[in-house]
Backbone as XML, in Angstrom:
<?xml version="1.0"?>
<chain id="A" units="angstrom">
  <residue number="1" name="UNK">
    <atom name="N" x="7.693" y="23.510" z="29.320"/>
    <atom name="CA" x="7.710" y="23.051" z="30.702"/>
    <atom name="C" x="6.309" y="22.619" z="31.111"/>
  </residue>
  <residue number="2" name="UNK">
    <atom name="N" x="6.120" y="21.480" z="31.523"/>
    <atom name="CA" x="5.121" y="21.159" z="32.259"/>
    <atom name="C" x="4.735" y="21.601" z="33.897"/>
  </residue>
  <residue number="3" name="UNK">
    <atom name="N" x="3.757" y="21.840" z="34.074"/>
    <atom name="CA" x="2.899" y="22.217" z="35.081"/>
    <atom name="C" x="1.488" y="22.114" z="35.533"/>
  </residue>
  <residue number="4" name="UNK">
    <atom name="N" x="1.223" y="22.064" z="36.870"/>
    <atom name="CA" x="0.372" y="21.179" z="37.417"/>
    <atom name="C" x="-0.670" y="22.513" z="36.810"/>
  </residue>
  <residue number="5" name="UNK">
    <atom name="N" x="-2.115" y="22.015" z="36.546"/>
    <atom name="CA" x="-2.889" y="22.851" z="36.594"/>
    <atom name="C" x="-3.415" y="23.843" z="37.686"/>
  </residue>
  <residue number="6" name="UNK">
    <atom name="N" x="-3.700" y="25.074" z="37.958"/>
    <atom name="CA" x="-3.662" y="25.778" z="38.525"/>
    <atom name="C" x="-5.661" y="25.609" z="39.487"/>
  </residue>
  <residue number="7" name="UNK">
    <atom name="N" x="-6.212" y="24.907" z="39.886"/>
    <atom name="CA" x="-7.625" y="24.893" z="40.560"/>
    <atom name="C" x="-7.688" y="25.312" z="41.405"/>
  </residue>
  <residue number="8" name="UNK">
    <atom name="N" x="-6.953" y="26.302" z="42.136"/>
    <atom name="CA" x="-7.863" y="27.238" z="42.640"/>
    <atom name="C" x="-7.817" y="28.739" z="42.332"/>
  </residue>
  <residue number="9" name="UNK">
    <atom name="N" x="-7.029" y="28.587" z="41.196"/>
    <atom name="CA" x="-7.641" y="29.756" z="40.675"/>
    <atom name="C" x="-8.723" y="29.713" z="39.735"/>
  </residue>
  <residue number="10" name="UNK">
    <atom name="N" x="-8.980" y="28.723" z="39.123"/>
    <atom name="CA" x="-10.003" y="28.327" z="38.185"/>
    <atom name="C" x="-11.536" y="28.510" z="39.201"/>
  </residue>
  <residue number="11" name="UNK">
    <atom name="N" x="-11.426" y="27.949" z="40.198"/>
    <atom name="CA" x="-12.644" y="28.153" z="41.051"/>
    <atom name="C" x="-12.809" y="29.561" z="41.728"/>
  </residue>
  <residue number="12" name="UNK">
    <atom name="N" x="-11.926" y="30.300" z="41.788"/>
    <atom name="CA" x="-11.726" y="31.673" z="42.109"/>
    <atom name="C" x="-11.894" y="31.753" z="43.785"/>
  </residue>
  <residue number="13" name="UNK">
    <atom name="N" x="-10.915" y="30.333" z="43.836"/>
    <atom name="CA" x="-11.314" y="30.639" z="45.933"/>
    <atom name="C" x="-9.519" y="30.451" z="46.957"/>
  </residue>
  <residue number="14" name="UNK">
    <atom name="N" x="-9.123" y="30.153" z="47.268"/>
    <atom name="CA" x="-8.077" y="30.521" z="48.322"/>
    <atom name="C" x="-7.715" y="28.887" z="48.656"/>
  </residue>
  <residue number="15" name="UNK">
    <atom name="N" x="-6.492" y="28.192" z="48.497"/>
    <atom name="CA" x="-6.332" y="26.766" z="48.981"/>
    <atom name="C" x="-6.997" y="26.683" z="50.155"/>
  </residue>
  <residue number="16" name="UNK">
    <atom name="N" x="-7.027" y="27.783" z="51.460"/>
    <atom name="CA" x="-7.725" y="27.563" z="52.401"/>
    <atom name="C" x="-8.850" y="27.739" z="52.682"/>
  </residue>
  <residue number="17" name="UNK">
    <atom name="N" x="-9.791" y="28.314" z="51.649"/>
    <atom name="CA" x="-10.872" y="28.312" z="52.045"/>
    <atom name="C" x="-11.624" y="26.993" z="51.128"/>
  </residue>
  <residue number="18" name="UNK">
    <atom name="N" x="-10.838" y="26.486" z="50.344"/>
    <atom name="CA" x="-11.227" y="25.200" z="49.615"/>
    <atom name="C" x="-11.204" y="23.868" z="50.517"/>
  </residue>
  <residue number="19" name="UNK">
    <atom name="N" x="-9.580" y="23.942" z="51.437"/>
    <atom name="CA" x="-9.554" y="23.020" z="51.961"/>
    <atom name="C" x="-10.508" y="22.839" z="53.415"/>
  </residue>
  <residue number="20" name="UNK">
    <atom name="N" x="-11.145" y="24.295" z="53.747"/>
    <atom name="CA" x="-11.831" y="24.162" z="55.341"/>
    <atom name="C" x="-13.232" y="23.509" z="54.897"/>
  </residue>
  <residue number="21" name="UNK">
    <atom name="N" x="-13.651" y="24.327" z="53.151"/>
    <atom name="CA" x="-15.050" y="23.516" z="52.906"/>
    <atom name="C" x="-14.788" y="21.670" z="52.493"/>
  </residue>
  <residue number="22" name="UNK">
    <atom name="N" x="-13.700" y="21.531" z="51.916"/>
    <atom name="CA" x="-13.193" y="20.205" z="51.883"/>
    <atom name="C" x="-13.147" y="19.194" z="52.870"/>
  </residue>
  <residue number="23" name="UNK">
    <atom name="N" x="-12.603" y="19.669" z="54.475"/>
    <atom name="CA" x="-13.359" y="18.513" z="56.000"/>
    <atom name="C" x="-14.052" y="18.964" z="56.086"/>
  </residue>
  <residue number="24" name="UNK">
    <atom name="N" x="-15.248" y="19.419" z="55.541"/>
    <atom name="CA" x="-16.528" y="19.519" z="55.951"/>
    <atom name="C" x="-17.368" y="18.449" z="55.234"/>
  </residue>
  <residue number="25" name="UNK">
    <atom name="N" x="-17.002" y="18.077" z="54.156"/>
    <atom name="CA" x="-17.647" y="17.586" z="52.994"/>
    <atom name="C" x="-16.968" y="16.358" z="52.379"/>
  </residue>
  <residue number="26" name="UNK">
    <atom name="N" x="-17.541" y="15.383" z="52.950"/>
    <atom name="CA" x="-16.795" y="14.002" z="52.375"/>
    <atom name="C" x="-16.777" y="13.602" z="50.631"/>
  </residue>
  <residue number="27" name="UNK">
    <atom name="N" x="-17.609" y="13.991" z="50.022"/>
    <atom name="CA" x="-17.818" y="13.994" z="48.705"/>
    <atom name="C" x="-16.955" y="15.025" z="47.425"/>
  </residue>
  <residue number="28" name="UNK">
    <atom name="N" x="-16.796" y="16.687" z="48.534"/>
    <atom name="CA" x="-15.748" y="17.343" z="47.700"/>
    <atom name="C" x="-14.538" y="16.539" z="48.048"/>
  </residue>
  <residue number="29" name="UNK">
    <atom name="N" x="-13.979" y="16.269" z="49.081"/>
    <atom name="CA" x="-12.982" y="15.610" z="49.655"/>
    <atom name="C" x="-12.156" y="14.586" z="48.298"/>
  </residue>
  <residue number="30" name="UNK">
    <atom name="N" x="-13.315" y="13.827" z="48.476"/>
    <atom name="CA" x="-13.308" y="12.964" z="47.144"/>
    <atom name="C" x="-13.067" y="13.469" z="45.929"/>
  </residue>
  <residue number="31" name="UNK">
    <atom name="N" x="-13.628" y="14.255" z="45.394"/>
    <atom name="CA" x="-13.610" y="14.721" z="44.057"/>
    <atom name="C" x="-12.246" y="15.430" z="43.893"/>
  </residue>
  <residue number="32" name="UNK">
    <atom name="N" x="-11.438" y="16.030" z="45.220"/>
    <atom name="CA" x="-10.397" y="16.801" z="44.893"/>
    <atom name="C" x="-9.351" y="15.732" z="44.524"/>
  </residue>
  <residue number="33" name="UNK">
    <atom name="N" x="-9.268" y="14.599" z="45.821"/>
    <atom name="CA" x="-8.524" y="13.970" z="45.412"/>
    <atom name="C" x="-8.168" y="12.829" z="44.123"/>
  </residue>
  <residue number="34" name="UNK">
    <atom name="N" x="-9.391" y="12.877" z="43.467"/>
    <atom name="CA" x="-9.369" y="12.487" z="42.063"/>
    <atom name="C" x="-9.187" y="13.166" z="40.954"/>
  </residue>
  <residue number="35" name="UNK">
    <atom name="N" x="-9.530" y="14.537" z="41.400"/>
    <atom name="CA" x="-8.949" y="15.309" z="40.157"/>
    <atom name="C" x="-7.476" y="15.499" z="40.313"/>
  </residue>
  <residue number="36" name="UNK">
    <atom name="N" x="-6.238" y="16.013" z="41.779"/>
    <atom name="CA" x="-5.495" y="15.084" z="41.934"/>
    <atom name="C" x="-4.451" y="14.247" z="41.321"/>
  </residue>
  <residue number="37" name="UNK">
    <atom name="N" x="-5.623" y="13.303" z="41.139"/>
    <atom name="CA" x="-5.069" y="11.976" z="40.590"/>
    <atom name="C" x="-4.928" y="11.745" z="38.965"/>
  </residue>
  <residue number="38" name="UNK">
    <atom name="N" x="-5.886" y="12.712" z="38.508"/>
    <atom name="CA" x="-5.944" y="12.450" z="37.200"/>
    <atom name="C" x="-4.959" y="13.432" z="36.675"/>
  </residue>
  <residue number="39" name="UNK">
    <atom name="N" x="-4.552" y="15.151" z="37.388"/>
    <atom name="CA" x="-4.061" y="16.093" z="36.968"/>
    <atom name="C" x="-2.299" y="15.458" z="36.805"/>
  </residue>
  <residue number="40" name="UNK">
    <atom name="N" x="-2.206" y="14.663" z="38.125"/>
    <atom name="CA" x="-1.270" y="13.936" z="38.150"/>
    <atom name="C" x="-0.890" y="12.811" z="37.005"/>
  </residue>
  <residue number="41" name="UNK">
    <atom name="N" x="-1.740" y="12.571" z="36.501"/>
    <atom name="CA" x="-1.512" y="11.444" z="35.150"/>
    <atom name="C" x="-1.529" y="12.224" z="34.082"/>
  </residue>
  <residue number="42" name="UNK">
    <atom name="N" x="-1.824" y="13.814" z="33.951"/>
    <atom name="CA" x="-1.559" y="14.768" z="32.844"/>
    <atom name="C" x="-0.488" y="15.112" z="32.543"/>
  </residue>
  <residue number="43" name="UNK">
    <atom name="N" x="0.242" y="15.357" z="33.808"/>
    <atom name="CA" x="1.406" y="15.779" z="34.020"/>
    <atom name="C" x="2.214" y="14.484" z="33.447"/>
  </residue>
  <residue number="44" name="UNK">
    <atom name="N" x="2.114" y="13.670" z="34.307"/>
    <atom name="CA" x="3.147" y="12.119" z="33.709"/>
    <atom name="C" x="2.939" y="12.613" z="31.890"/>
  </residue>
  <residue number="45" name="UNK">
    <atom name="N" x="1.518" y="11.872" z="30.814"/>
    <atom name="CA" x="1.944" y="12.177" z="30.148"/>
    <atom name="C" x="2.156" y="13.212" z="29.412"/>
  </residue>
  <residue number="46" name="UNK">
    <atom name="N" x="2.247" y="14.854" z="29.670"/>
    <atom name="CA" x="2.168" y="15.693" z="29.131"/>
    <atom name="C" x="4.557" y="15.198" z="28.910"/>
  </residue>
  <residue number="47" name="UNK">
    <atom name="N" x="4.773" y="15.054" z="30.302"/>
    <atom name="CA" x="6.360" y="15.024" z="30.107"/>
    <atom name="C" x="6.553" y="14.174" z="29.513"/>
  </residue>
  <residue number="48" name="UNK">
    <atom name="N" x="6.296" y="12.318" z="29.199"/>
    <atom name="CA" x="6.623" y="12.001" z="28.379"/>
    <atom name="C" x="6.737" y="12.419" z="26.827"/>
  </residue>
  <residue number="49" name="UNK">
    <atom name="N" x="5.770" y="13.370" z="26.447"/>
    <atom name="CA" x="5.143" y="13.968" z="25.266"/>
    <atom name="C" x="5.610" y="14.763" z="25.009"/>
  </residue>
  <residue number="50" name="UNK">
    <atom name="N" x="7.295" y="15.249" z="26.086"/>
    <atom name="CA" x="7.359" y="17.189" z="25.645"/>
    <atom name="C" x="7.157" y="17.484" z="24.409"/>
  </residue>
  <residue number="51" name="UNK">
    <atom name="N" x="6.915" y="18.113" z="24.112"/>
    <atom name="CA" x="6.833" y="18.556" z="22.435"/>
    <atom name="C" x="6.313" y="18.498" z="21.515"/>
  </residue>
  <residue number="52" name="UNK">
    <atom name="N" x="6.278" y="16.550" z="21.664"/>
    <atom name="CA" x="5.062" y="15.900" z="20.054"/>
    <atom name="C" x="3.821" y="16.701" z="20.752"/>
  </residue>
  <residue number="53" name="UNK">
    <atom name="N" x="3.147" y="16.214" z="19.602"/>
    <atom name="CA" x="1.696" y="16.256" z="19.455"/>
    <atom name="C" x="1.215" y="15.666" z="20.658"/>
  </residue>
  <residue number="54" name="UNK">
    <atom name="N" x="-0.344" y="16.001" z="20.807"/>
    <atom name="CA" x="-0.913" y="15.701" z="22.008"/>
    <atom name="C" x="-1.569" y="14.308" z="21.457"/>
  </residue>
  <residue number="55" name="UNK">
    <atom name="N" x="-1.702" y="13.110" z="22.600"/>
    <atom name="CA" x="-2.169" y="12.150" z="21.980"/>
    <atom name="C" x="-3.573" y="12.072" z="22.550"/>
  </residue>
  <residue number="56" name="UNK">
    <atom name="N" x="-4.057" y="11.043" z="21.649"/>
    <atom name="CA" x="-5.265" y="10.684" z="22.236"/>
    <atom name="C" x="-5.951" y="10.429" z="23.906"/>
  </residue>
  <residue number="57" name="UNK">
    <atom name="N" x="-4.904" y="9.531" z="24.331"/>
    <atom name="CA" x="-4.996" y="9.588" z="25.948"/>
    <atom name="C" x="-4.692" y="10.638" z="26.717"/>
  </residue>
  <residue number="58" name="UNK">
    <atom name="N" x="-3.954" y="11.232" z="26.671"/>
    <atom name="CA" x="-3.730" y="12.242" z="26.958"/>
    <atom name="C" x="-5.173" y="13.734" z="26.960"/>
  </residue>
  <residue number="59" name="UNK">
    <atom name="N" x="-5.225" y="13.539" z="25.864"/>
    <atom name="CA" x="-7.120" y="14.093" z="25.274"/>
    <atom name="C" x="-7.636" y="13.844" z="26.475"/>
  </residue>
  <residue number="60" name="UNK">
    <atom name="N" x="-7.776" y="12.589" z="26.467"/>
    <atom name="CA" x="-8.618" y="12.123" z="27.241"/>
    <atom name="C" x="-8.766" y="12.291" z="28.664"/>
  </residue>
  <residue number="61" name="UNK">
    <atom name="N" x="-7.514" y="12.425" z="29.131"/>
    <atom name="CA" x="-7.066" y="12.457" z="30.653"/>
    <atom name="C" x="-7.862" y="14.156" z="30.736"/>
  </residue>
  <residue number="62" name="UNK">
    <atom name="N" x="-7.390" y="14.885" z="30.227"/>
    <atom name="CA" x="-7.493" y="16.242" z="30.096"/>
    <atom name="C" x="-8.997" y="16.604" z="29.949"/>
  </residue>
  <residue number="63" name="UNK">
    <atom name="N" x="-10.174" y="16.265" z="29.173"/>
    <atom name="CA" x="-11.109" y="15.733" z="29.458"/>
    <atom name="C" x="-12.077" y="15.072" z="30.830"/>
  </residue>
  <residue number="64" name="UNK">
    <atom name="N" x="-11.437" y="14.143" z="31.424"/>
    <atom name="CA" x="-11.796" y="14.087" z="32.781"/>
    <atom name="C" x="-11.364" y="14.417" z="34.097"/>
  </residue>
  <residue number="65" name="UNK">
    <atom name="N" x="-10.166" y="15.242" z="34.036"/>
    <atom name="CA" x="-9.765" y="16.261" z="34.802"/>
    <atom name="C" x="-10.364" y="17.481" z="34.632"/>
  </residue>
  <residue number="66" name="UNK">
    <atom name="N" x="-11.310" y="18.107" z="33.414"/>
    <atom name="CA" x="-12.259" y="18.618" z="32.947"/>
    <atom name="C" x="-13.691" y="18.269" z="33.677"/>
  </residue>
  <residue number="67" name="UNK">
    <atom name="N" x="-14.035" y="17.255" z="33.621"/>
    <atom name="CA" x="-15.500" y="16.694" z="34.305"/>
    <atom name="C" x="-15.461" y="16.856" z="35.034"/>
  </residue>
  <residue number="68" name="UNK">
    <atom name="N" x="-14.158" y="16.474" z="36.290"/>
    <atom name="CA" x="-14.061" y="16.211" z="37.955"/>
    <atom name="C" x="-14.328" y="18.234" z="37.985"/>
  </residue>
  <residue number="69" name="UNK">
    <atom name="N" x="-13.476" y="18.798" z="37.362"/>
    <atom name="CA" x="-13.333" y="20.069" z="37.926"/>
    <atom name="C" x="-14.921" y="20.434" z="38.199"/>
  </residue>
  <residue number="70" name="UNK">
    <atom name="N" x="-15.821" y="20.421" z="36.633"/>
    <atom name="CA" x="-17.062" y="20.657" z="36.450"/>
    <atom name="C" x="-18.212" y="19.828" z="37.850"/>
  </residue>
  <residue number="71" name="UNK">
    <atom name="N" x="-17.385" y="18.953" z="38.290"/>
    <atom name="CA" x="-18.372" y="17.964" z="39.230"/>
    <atom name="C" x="-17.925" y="19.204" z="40.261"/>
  </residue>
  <residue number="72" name="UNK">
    <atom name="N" x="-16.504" y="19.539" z="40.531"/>
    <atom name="CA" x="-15.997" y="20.123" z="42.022"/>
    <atom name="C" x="-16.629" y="21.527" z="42.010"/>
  </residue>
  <residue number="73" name="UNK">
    <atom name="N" x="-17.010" y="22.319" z="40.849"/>
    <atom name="CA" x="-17.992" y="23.407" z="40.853"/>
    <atom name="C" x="-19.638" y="23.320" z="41.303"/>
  </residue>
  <residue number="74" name="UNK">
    <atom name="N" x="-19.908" y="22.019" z="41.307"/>
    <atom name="CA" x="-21.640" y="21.994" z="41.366"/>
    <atom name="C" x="-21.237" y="21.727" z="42.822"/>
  </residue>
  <residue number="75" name="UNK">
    <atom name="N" x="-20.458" y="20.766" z="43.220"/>
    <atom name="CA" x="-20.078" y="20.303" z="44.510"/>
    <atom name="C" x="-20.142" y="21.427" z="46.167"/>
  </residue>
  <residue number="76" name="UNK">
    <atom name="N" x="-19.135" y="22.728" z="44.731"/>
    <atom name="CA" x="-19.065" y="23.412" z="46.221"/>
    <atom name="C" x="-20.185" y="25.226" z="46.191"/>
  </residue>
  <residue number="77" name="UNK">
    <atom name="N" x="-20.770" y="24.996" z="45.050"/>
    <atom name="CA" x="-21.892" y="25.570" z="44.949"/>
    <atom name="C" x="-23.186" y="25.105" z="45.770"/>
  </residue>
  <residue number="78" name="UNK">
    <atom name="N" x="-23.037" y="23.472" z="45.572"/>
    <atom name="CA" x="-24.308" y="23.552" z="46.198"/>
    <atom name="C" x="-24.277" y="23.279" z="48.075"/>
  </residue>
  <residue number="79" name="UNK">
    <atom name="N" x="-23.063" y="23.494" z="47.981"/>
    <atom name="CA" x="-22.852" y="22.998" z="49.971"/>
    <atom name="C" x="-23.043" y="24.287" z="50.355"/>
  </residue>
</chain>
């Protein structure tokens, strides 16, 4: 079964206390909704993929849903 990745537990904070520092901050704002966007294109192909092997794009997606997270940690560290 596919499923969305879990970020806020990865950041170890509360949807609401993510989302109150989130209108505060036009730049996390941003970054959430691109990770988002990309977690959302994991999901697409993780379901096309049930089962096979993981492909390259896919790698990849997973990878920069990886970076954004790593950007959304410096992001709300340093606010």
């Amino acid at each position: 079964m596919v499923a969305s990745h879990d970020l806020y537990q990865d950041l170890s904070l509360s949807r609401e206390e993510v989302q109150q520092r989130r209108s505060q901050d036009s730049q996390l704002d941003q970054l959430l909704d691109q990770y988002a966007d990309i977690d959302n294109q994991v999901l697409a192909a993780e379901s096309i993929s049930a089962g096979n092997a993981e492909d390259d794009d896919t790698r990849n997606l997973k990878e920069q849903r990886l970076q954004v997270k790593d950007r959304i940690v410096q992001q709300l560290q340093g606010s």
